[in-house]
N, C-alpha and C positions, 0 to 999 in steps of 0.2 A: 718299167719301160713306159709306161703312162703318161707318168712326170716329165720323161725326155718329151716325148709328143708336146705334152703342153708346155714346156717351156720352149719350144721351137716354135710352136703356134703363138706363142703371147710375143716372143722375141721378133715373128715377121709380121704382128701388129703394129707394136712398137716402131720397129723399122719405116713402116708404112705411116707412122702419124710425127715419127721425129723430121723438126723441119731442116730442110738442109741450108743450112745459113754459117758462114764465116765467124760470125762475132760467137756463134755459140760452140762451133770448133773449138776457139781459144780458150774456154769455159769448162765446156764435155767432150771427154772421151768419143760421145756415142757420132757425132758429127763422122770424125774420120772411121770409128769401126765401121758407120754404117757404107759408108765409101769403099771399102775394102772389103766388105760383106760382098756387094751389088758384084762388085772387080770379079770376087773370087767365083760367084753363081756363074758369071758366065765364060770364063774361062777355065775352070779346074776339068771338065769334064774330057776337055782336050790336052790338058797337060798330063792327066792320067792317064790317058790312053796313049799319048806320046811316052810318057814314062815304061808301061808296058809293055809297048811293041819295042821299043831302043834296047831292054833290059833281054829278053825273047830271042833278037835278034844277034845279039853280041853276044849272049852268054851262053843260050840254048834251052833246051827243058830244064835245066837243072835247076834254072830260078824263079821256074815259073809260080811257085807256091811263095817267095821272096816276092817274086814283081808283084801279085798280086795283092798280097798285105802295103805295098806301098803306094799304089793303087789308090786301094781302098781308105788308105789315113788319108793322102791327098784329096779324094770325092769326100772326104767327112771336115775339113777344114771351113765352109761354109756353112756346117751344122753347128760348130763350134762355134761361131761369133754368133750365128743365129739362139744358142743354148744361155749364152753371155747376157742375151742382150736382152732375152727373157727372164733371166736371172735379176738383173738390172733393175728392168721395171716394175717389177714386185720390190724394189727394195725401198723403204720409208722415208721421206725428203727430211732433211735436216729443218729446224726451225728455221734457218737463213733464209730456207729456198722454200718453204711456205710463204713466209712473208714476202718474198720474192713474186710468187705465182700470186696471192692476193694482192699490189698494186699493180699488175698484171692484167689482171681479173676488174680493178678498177677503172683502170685503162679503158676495156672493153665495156663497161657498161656506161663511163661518159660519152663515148662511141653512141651509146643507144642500141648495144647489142644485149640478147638475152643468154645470161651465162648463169651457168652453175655454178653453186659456193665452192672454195677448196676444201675438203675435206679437213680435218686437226690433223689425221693420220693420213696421208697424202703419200703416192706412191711417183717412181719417178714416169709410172705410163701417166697417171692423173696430168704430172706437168707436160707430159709431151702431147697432152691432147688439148690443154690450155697453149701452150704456144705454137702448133697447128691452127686453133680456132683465129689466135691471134695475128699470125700470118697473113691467113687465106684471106680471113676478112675485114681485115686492119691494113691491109697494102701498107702503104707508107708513112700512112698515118701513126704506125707502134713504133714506139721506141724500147729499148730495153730501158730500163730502170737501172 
């Protein structure tokens, strides 16, 4: 149970440092999950509860132990992307996407910015915290590579 906690903790870190940018939509996955993440936090808690009360009302006691477990997967469907996405970012960048993140990383330091090296073994949070830094304080200056 642990493990769930900390992948949901490392997943709405993640969440929190992936930049939301179009050109890296087309790229990652994580752009639009985290889109659908955000969606889901703030509307499932009323769609479950709308779920429950509809299922209650039409059907009677009889499904209340049903409405409930359905419910319940719907309130957990934003734990899920959030478990995904913690999953994700512990997973190890491919050589491409090293090399990727250090002219990157180079970018930012003819900038005159102070950055840390990429790691060999570089995880997909390391790059999302390199293309956050790049971002924030690279305004228009960054180009993707």
């Amino acid at each position: 149970m642990t493990e769930l906690i900390k992948l949901v903790k490392l997943g709405q870190r993640y969440l929190s440092l992936w930049p939301n940018n179009k050109q890296l939509g087309a790229i990652f996955p994580e752009t639009r999950l985290i889109v659908f993440c955000v969606l889901l936090q703030k509307t499932v808690p009323a769609i479950a509860c709308l779920s429950f009360v509809v299922q209650f009302l039409y059907f009677g006691q009889d499904v209340v132990p049903r409405a409930i477990a359905m419910s319940l997967l719907i309130i957990s469907m934003p734990y899920q992307g959030l478990i995904w996405l913690g999953y994700r970012s512990q997973q190890p960048l491919s050589v491409a996407l090293v090399n990727w993140c250090s002219d990157i990383r180079t970018q930012m330091i003819e900038a005159g910015m102070n950055v840390r090296p990429v790691p060999s073994k570089a995880s997909y949070m390391d790059m999302a915290q390199i293309l956050h830094d790049a971002y924030a304080k690279l305004n228009k200056a960054f180009r993707l590579p």
